[in-house]
C-alpha positions as CSV (number, residue, x, y, z in Angstrom):
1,X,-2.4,-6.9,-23.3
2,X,-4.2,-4.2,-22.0
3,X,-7.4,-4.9,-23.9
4,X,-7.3,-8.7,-23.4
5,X,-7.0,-7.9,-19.0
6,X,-9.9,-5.1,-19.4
7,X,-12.0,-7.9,-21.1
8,X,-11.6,-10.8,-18.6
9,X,-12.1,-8.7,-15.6
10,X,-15.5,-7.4,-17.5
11,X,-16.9,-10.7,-18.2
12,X,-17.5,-13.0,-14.6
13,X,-16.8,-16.2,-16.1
14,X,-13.9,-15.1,-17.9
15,X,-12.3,-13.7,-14.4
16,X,-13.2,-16.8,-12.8
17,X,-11.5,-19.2,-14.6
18,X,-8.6,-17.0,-14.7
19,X,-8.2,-16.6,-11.0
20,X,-8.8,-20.1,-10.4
21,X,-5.6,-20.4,-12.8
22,X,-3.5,-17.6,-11.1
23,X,-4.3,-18.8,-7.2
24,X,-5.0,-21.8,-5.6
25,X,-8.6,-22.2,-4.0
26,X,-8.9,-20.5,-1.0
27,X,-5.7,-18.9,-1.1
28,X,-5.0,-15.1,-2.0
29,X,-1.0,-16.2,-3.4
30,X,-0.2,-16.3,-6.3
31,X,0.3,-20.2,-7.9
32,X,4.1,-21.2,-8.3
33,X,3.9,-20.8,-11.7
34,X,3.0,-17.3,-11.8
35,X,5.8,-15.8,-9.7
36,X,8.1,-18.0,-11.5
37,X,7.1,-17.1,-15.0
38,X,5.2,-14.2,-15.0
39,X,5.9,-12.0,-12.4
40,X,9.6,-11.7,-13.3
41,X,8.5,-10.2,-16.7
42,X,5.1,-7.7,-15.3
43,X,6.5,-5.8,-12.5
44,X,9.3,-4.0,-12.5
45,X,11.9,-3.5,-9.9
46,X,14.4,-0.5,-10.1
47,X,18.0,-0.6,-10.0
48,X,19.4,-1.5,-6.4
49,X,16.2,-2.5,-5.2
50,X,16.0,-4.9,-2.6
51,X,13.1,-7.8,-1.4
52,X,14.0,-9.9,1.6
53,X,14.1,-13.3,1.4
54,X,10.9,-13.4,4.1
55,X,9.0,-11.0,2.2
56,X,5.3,-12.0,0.8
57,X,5.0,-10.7,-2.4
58,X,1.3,-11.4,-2.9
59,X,1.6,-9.4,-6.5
60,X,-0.8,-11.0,-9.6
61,X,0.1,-9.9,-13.1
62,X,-3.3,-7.9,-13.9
63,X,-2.2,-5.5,-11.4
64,X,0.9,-3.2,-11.4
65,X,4.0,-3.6,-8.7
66,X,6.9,-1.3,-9.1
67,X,9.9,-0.9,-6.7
68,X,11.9,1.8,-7.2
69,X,15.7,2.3,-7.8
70,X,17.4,1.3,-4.1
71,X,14.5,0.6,-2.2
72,X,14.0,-2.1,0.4
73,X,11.7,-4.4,1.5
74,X,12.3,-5.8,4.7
75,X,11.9,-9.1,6.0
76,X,8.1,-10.3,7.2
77,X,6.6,-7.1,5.2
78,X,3.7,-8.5,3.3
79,X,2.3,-6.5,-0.5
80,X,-0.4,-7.3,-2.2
81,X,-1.7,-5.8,-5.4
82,X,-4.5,-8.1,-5.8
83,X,-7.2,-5.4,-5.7
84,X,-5.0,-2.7,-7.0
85,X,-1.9,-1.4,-8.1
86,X,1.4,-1.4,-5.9
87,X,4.1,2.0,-6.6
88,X,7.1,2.0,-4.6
89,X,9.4,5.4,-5.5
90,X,12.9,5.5,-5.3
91,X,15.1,5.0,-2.2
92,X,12.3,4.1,-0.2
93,X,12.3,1.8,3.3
94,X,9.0,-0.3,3.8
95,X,10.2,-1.7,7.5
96,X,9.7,-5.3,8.7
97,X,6.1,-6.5,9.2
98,X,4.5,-3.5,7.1
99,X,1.5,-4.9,5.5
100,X,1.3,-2.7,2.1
101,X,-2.3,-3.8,-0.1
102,X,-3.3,-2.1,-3.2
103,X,-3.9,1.0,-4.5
104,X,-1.3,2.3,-3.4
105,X,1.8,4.5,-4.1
106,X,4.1,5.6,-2.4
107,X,6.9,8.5,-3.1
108,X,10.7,8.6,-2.9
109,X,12.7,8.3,0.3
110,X,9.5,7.1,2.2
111,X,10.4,5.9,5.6
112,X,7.9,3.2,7.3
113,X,9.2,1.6,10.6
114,X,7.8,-1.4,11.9
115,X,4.2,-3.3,11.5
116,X,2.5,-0.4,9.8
117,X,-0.7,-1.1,8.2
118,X,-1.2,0.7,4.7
119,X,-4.6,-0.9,3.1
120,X,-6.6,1.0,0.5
121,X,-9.2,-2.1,0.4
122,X,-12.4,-1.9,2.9
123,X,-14.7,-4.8,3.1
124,X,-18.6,-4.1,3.4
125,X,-20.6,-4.5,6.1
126,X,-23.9,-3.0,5.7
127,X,-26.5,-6.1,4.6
128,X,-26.5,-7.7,8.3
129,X,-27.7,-11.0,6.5
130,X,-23.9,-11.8,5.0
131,X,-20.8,-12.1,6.8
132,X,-19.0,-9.2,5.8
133,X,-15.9,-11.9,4.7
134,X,-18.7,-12.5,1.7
135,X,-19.5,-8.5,1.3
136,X,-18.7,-6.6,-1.8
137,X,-15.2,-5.0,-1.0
138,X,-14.7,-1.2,-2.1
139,X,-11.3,0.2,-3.0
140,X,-9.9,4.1,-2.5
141,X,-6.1,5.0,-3.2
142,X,-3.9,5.6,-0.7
143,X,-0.8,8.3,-1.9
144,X,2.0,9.1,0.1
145,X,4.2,11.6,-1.2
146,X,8.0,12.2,-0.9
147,X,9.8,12.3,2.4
148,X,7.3,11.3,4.1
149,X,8.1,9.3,7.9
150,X,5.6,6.8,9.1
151,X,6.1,5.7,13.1
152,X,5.9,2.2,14.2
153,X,2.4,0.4,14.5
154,X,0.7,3.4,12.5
155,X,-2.5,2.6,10.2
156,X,-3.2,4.4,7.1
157,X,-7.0,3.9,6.1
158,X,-8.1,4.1,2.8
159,X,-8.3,6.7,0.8
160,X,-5.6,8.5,2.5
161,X,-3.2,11.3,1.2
162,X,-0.3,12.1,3.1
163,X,1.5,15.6,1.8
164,X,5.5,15.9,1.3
165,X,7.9,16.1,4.2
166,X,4.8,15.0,6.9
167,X,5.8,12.8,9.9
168,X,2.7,10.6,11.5
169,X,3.6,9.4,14.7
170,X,3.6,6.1,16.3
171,X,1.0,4.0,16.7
172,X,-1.3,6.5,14.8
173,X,-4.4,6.1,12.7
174,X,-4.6,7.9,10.0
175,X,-8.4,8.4,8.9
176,X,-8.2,11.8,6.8
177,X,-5.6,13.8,4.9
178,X,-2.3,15.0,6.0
179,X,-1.2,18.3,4.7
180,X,2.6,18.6,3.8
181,X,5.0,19.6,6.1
182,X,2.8,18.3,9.1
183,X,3.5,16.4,12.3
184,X,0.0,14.3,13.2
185,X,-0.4,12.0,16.1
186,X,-3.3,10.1,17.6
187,X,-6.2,8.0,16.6
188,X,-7.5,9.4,14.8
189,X,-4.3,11.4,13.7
190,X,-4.5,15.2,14.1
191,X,-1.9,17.6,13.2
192,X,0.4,18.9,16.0
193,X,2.9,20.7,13.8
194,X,3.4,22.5,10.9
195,X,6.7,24.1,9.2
196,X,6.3,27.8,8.8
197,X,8.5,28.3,5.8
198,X,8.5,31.7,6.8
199,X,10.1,31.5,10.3
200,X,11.9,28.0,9.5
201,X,10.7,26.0,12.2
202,X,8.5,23.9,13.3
203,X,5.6,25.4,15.1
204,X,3.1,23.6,17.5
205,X,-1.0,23.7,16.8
206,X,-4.1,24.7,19.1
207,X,-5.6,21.8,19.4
């Protein structure tokens, strides 16, 4: 299966046809058919795991989605793997309106509250004589590690880590990496606070 996926997306006329067979015209969901028939038997959802009926699963079957064992999905929360793969962990909340698109994975007992944006896909913008709709679009993982707690309204840009047990606030946007056991705020996000394993606590940064 692997071989004959690697082969259409290598050959133009190939991967034409099959979108055109996978999604309607000018439409980036999936046809009827495929989240009837193929979906169910591509991506894999753990044990416990939980979609919302108002949930847009824009996943295609030449791309991976997993949802790990008792995680949710809430309602209005929109994932597409179109351009990449989709990893949910374990016990993992992706809040209502969170717009998840590929690559991206994301770790065990992840919190995301409300209308975060978590995108690994940038469009181009650079030749001023195309609409940047009609630009090549360039793709850099986003990774999220365990424990990790993302505020309402945050954005996480592409090609983002966040480390282990970090905590963005708010309405942040994250442009570069956030180390683990951090506390970052702001747009763009800086780190506030970091755990000193030594003392146990949480200790404020100089900004």
């Amino acid at each position: 299966m692997a071989s004959i996926i690697s082969k259409i997306k290598s050959n133009p006329k190939l991967k034409s046809l099959a979108l055109s067979m996978l999604m309607p015209a000018n439409d980036n969901k999936p046809r009827l058919w495929v989240r009837l028939f193929l979906n169910p038997f591509k991506h894999k959802r753990g044990k416990g795991a939980i979609v919302r009926y108002n949930t847009r699963l824009d996943v295609f079957p030449f791309n991976n989605f997993h949802l790990g064992n008792k995680s949710v999905i809430e309602d209005f929360a929109t994932v597409n793997n179109g351009v990449g793969d989709v990893i949910i962990g374990d016990k993992t909340i992706v809040g209502m309106g969170n717009v998840i698109i590929g690559p991206v994975t994301i770790g065990n007992h992840v919190m995301m509250a409300q209308n975060i944006v978590i995108s690994g896909l940038n469009h181009g913008y650079e030749d001023v004589d195309i609409p940047p709709s009609l630009q090549k679009v360039s793709c850099k993982p986003i990774l999220i590690a365990d424990n990790v707690w993302i505020g309402a309204n945050s954005v996480i840009t592409a090609g983002v880590a966040l480390g282990k047990h970090c905590i963005i606030g708010a309405g942040s946007v994250v442009t570069k990496n956030i180390p683990e056991f951090s506390v970052a705020v702001g747009n763009p996000a800086k780190v506030i606070k970091q755990y000193n394993k030594q003392t146990s606590s949480w200790e404020k940064i100089s900004l």
